[in-house]
N, CA, C and O atoms as CSV, one atom per row, in Angstrom:
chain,resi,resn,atom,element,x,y,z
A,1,UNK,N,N,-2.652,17.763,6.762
A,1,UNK,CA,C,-3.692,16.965,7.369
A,1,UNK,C,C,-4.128,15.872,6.377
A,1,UNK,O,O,-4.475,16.220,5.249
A,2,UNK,N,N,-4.132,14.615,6.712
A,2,UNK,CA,C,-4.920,13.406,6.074
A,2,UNK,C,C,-6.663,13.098,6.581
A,2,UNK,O,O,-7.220,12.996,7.674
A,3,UNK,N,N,-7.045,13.037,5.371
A,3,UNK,CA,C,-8.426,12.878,6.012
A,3,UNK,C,C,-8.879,11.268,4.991
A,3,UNK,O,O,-9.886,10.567,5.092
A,4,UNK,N,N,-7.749,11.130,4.115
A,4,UNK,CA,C,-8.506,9.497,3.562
A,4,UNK,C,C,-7.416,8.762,3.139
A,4,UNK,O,O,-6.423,9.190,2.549
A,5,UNK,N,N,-7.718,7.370,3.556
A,5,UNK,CA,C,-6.554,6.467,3.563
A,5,UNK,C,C,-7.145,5.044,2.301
A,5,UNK,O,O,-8.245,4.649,1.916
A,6,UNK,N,N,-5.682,4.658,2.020
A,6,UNK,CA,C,-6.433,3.289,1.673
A,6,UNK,C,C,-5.737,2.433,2.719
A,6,UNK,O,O,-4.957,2.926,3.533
A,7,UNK,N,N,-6.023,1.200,2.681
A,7,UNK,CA,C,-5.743,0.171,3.406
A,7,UNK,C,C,-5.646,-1.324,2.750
A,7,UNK,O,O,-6.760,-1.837,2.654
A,8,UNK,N,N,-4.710,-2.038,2.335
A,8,UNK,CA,C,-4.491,-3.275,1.627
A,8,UNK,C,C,-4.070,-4.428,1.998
A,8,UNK,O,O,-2.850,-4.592,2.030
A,9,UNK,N,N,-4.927,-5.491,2.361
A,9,UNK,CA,C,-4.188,-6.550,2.585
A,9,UNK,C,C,-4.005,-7.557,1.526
A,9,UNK,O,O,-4.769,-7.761,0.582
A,10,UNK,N,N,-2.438,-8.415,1.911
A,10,UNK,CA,C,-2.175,-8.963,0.710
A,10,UNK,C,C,-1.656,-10.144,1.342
A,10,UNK,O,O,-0.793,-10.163,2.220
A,11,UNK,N,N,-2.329,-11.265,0.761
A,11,UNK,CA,C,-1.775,-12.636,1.213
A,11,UNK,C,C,-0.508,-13.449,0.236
A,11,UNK,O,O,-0.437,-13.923,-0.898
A,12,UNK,N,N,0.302,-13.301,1.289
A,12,UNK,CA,C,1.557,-14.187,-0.262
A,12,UNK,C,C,1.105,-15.612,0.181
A,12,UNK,O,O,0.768,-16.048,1.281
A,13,UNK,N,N,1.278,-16.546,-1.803
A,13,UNK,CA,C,1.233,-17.580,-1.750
A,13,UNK,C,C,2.488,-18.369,-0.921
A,13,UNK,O,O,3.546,-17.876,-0.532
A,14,UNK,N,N,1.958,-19.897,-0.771
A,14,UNK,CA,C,3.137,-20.246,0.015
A,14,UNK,C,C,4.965,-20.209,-0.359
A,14,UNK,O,O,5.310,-20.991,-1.245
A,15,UNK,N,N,5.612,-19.703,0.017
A,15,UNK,CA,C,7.048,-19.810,-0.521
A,15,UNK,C,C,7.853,-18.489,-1.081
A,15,UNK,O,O,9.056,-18.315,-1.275
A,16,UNK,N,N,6.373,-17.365,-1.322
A,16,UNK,CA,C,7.150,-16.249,-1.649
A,16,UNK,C,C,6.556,-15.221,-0.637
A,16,UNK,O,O,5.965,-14.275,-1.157
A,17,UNK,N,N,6.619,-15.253,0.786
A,17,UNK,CA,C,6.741,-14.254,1.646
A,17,UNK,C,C,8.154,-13.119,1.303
A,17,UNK,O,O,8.090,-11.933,0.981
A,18,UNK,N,N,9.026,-13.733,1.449
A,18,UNK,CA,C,10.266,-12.930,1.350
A,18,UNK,C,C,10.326,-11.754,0.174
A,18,UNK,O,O,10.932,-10.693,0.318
A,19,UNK,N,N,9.502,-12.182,-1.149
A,19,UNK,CA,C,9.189,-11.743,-2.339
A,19,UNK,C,C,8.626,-10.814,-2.201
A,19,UNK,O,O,9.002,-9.743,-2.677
A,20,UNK,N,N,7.407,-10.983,-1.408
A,20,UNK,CA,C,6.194,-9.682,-1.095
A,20,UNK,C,C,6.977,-8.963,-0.142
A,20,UNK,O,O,6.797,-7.759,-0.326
A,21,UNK,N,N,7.817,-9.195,0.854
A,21,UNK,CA,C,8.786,-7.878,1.923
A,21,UNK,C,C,9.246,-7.338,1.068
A,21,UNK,O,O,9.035,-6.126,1.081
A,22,UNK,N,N,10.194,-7.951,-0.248
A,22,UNK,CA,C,10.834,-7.578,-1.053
A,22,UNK,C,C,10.092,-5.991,-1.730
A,22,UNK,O,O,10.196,-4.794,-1.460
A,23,UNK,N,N,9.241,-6.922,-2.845
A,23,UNK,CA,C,8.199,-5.640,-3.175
A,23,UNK,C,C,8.222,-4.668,-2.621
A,23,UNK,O,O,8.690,-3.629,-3.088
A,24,UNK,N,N,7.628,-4.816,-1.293
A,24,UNK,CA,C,6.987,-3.749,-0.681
A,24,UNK,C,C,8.444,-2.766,-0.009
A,24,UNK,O,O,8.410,-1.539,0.080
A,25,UNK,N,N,9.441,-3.472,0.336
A,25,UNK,CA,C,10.536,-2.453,0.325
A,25,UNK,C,C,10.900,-1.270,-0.649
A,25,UNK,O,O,11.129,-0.061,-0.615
A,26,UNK,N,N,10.809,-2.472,-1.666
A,26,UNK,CA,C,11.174,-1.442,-3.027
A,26,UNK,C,C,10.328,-0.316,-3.185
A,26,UNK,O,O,10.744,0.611,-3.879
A,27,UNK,N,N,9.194,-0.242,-2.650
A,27,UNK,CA,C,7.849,0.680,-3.015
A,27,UNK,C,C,8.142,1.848,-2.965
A,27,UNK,O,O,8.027,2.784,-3.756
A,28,UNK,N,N,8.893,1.639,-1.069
A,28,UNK,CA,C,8.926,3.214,-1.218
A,28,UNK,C,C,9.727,4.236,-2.088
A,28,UNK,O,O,9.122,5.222,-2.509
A,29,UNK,N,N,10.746,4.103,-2.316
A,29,UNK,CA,C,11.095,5.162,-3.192
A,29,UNK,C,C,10.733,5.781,-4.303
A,29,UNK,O,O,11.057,6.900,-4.701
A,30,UNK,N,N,9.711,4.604,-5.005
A,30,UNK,CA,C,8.372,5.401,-5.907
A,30,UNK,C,C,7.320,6.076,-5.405
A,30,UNK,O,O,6.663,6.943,-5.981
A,31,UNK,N,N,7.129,5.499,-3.912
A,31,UNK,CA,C,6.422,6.291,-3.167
A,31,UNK,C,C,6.482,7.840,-2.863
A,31,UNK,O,O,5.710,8.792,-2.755
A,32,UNK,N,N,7.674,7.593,-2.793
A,32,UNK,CA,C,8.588,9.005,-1.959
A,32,UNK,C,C,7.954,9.988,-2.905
A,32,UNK,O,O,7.156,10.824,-2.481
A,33,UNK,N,N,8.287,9.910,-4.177
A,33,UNK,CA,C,8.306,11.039,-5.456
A,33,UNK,C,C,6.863,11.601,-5.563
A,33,UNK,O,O,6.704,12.728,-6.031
A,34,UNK,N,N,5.273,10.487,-4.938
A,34,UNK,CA,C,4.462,11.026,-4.862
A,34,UNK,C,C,4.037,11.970,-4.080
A,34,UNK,O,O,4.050,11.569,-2.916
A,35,UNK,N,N,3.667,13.032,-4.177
A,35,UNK,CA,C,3.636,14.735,-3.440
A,35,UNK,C,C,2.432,14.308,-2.392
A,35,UNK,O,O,2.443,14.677,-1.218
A,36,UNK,N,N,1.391,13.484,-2.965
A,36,UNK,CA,C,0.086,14.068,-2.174
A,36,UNK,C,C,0.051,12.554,-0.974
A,36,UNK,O,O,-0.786,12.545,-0.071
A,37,UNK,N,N,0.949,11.497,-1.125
A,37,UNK,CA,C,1.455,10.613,-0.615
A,37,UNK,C,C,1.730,10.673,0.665
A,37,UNK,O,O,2.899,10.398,0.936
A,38,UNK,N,N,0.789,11.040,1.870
A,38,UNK,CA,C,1.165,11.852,3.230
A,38,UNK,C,C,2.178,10.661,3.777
A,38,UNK,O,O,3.404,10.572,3.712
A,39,UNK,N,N,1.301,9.890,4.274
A,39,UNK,CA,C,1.891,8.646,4.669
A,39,UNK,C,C,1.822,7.588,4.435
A,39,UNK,O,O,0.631,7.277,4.395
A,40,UNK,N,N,2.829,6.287,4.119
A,40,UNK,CA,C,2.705,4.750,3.602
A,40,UNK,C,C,3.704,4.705,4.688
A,40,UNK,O,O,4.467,5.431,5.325
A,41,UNK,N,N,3.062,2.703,4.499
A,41,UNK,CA,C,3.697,2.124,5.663
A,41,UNK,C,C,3.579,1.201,4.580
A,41,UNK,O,O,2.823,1.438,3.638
A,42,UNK,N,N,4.509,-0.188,4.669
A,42,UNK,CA,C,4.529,-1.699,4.030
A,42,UNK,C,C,4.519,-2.255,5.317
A,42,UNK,O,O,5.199,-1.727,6.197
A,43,UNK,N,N,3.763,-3.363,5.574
A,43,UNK,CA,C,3.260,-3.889,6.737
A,43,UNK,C,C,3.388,-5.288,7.041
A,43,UNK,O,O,2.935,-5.877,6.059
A,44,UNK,N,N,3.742,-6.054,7.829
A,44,UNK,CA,C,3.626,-7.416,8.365
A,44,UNK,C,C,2.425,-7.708,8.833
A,44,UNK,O,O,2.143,-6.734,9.531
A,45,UNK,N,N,1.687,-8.337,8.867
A,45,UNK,CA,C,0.348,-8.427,10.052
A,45,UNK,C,C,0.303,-10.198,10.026
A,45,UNK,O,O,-0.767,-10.623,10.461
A,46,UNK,N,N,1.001,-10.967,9.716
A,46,UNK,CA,C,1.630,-12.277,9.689
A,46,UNK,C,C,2.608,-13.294,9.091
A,46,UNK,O,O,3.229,-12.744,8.182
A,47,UNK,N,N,2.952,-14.477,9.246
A,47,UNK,CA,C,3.841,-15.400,8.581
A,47,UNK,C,C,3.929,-14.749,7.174
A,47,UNK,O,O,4.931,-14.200,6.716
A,48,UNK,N,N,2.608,-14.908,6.497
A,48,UNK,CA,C,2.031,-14.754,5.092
A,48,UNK,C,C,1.202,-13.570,4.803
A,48,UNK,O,O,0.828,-13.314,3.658
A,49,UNK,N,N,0.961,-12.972,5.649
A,49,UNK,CA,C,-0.278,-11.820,5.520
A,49,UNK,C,C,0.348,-10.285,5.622
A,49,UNK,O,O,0.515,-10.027,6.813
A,50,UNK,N,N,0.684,-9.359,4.907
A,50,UNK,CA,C,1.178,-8.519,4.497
A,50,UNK,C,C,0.102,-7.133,4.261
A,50,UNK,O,O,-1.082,-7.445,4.131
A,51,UNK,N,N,0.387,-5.835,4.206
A,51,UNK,CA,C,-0.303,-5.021,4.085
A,51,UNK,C,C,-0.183,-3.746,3.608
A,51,UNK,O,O,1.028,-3.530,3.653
A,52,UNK,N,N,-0.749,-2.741,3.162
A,52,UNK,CA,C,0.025,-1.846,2.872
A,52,UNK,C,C,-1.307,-0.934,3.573
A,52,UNK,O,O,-2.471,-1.335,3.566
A,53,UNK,N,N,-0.789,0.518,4.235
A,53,UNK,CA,C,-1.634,1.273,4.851
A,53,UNK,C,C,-0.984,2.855,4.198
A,53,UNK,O,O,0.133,3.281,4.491
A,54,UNK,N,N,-1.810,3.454,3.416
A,54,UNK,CA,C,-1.456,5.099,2.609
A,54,UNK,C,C,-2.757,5.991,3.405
A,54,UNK,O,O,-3.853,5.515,3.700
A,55,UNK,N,N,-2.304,7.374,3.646
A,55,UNK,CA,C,-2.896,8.177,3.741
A,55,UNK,C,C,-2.378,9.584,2.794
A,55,UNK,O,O,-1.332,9.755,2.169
A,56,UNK,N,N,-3.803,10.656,3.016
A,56,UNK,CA,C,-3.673,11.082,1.525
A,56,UNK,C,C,-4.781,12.781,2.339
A,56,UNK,O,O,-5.654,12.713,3.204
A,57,UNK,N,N,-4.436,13.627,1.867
A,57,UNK,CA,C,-4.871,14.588,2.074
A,57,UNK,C,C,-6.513,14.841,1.732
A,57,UNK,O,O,-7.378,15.298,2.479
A,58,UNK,N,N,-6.617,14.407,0.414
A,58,UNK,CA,C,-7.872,14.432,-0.418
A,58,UNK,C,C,-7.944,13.174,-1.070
A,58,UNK,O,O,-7.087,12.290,-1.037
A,59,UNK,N,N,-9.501,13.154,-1.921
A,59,UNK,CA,C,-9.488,11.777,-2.561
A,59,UNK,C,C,-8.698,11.943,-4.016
A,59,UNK,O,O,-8.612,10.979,-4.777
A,60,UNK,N,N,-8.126,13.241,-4.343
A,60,UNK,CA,C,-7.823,13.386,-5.644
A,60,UNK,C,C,-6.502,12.569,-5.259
A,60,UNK,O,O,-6.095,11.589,-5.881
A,61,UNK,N,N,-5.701,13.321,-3.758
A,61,UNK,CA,C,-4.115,12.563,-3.806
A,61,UNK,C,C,-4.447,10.647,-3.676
A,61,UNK,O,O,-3.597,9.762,-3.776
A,62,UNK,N,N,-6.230,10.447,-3.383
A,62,UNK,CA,C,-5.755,8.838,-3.555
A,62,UNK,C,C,-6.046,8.283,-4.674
A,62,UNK,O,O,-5.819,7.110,-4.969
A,63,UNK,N,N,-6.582,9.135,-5.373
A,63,UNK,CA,C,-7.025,8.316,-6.314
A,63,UNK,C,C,-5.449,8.131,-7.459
A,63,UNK,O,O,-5.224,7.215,-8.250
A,64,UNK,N,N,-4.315,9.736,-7.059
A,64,UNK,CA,C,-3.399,9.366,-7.953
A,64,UNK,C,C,-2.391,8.447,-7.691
A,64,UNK,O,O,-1.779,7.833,-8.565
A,65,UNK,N,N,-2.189,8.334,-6.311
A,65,UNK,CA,C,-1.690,7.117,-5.789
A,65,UNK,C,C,-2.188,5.643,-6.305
A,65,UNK,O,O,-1.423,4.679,-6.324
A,66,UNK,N,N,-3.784,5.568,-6.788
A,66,UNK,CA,C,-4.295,3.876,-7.264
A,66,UNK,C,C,-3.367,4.199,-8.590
A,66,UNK,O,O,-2.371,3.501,-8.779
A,67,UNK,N,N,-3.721,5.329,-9.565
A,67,UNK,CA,C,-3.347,5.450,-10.534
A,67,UNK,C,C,-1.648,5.068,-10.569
A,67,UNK,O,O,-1.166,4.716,-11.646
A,68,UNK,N,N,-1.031,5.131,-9.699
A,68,UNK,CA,C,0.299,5.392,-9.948
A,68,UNK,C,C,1.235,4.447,-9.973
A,68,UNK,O,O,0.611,3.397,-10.121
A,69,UNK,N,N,2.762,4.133,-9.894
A,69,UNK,CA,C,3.385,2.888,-10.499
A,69,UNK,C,C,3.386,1.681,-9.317
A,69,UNK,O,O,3.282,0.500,-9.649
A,70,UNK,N,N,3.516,2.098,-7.886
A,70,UNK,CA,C,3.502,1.207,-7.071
A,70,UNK,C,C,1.821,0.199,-7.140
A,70,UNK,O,O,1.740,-1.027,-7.068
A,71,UNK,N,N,1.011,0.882,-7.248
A,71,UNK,CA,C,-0.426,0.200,-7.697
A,71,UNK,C,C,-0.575,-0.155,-8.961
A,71,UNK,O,O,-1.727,-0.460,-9.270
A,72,UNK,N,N,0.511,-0.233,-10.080
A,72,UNK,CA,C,0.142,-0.956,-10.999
A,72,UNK,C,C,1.292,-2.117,-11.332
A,72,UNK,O,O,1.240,-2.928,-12.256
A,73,UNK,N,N,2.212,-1.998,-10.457
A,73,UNK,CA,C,3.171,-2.382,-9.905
A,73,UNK,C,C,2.570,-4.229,-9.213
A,73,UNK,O,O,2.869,-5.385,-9.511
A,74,UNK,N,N,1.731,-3.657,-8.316
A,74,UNK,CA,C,1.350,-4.800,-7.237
A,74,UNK,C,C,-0.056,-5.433,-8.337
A,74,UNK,O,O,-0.564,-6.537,-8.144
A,75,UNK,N,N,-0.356,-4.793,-9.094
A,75,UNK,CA,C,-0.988,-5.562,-10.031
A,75,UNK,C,C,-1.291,-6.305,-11.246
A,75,UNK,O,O,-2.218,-6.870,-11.828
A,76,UNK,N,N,0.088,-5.995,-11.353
A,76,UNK,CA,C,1.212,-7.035,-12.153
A,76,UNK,C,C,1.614,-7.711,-11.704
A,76,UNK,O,O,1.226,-8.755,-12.228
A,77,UNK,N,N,2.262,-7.910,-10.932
A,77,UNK,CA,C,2.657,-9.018,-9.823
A,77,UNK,C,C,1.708,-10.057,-8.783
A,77,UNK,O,O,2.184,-11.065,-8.260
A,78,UNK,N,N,0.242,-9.586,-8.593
A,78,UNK,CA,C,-0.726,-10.158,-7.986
A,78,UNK,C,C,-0.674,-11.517,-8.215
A,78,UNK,O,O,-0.411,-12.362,-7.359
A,79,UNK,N,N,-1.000,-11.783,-9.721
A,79,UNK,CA,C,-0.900,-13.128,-9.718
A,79,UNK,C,C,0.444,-14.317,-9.578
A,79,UNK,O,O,0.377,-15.545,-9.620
A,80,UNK,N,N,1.329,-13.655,-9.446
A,80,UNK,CA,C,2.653,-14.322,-8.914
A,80,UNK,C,C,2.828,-14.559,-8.127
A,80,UNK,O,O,3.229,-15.672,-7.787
A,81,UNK,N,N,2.500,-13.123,-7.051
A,81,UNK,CA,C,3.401,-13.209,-5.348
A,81,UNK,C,C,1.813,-13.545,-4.516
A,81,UNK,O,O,1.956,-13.846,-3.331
A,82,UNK,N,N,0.412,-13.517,-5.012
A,82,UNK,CA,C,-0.589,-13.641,-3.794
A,82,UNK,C,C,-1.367,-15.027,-4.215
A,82,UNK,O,O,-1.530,-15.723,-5.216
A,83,UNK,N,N,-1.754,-14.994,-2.805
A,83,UNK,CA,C,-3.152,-16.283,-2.801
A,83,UNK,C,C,-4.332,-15.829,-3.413
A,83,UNK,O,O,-5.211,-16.535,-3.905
A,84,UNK,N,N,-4.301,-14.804,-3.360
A,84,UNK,CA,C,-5.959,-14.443,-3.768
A,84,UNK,C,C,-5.487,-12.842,-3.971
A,84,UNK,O,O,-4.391,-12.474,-3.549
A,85,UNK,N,N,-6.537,-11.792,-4.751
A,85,UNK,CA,C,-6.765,-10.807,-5.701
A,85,UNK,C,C,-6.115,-9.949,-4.229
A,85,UNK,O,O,-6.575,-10.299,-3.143
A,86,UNK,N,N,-5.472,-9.279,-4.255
A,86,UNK,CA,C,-5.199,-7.814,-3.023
A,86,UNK,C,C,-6.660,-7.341,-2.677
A,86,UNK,O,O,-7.410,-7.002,-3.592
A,87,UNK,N,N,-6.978,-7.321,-1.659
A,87,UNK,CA,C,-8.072,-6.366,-0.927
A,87,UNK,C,C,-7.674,-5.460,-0.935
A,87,UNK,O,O,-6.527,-5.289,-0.523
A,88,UNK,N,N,-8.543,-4.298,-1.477
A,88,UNK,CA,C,-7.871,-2.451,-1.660
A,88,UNK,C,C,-9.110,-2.067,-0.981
A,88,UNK,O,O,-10.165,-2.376,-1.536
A,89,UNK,N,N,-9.154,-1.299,0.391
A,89,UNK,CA,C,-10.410,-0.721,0.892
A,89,UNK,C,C,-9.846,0.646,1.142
A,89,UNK,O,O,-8.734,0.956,1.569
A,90,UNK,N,N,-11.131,1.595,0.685
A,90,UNK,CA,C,-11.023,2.883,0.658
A,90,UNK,C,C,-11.285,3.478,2.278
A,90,UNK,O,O,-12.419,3.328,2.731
A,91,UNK,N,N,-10.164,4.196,3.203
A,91,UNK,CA,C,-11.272,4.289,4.577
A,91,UNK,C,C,-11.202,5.772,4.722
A,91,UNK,O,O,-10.704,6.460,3.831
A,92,UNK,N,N,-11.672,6.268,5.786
A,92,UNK,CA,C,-11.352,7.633,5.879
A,92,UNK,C,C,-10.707,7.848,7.301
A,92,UNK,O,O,-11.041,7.274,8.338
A,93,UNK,N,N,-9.797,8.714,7.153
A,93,UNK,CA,C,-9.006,8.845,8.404
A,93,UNK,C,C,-9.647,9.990,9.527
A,93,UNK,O,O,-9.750,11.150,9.130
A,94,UNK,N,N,-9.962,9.741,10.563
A,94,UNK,CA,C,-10.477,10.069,11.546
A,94,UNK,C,C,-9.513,11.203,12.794
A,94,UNK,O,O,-9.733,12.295,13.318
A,95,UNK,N,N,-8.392,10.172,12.839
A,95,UNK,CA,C,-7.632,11.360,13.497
A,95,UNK,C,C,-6.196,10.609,13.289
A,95,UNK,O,O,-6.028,9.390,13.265
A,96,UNK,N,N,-4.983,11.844,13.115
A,96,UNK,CA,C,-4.078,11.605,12.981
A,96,UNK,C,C,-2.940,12.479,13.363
A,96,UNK,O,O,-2.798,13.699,13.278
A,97,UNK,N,N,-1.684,10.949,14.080
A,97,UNK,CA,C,-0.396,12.313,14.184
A,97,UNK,C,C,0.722,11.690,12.963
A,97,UNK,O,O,1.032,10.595,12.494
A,98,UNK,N,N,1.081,13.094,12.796
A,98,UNK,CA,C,2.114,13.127,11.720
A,98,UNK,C,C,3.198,13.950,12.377
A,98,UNK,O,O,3.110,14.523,13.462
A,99,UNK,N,N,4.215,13.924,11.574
A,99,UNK,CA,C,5.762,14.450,12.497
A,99,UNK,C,C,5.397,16.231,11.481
A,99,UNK,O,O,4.951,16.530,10.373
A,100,UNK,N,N,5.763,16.751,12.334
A,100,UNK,CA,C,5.314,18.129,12.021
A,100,UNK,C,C,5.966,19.035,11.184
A,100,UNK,O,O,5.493,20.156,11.001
């Protein structure tokens, strides 16, 4: 069961959209290795506007997910691939299906 998610939107500057799909492809398989990592998605939500959506059992599995290489990963790279700083909002998940 997930009960807290983060949620990230990320604007690529002009010219490196392809860069940020890129990234965010690569993610998952660092993703994968995280245990408490219920669910990630890398996201489109426009031309330029990109996203990333994690859910997480507890706040301990999110907080090791901020801690971990894909989040320090995208914050090394922030100032390269975005227009502006990543929005990281903490939400809580309400109801959810997962493959069983």
């Amino acid at each position: 069961m997930v009960k807290v998610a983060l949620f990230v939107r990320l604007e690529a500057k002009p010219g490196k959209e392809k860069e940020v799909e890129n990234f965010l492809v690569s993610g998952l398989p660092i993703v994968n290795e995280e245990p408490d990592t219920t669910a990630w998605f890398g996201i489109r939500l426009g031309p330029s506007t990109f996203g990333i959506f994690d859910a997480f059992p507890d706040e301990a599995g999110r907080q090791a997910h901020l801690s971990g290489k894909v989040a320090a990963e995208l914050m090394a790279k922030a100032g390269e691939l975005f227009s502006e700083p990543p929005s990281i909002e903490k939400v809580d998940v309400l109801a959810a299906k997962l493959p069983g």
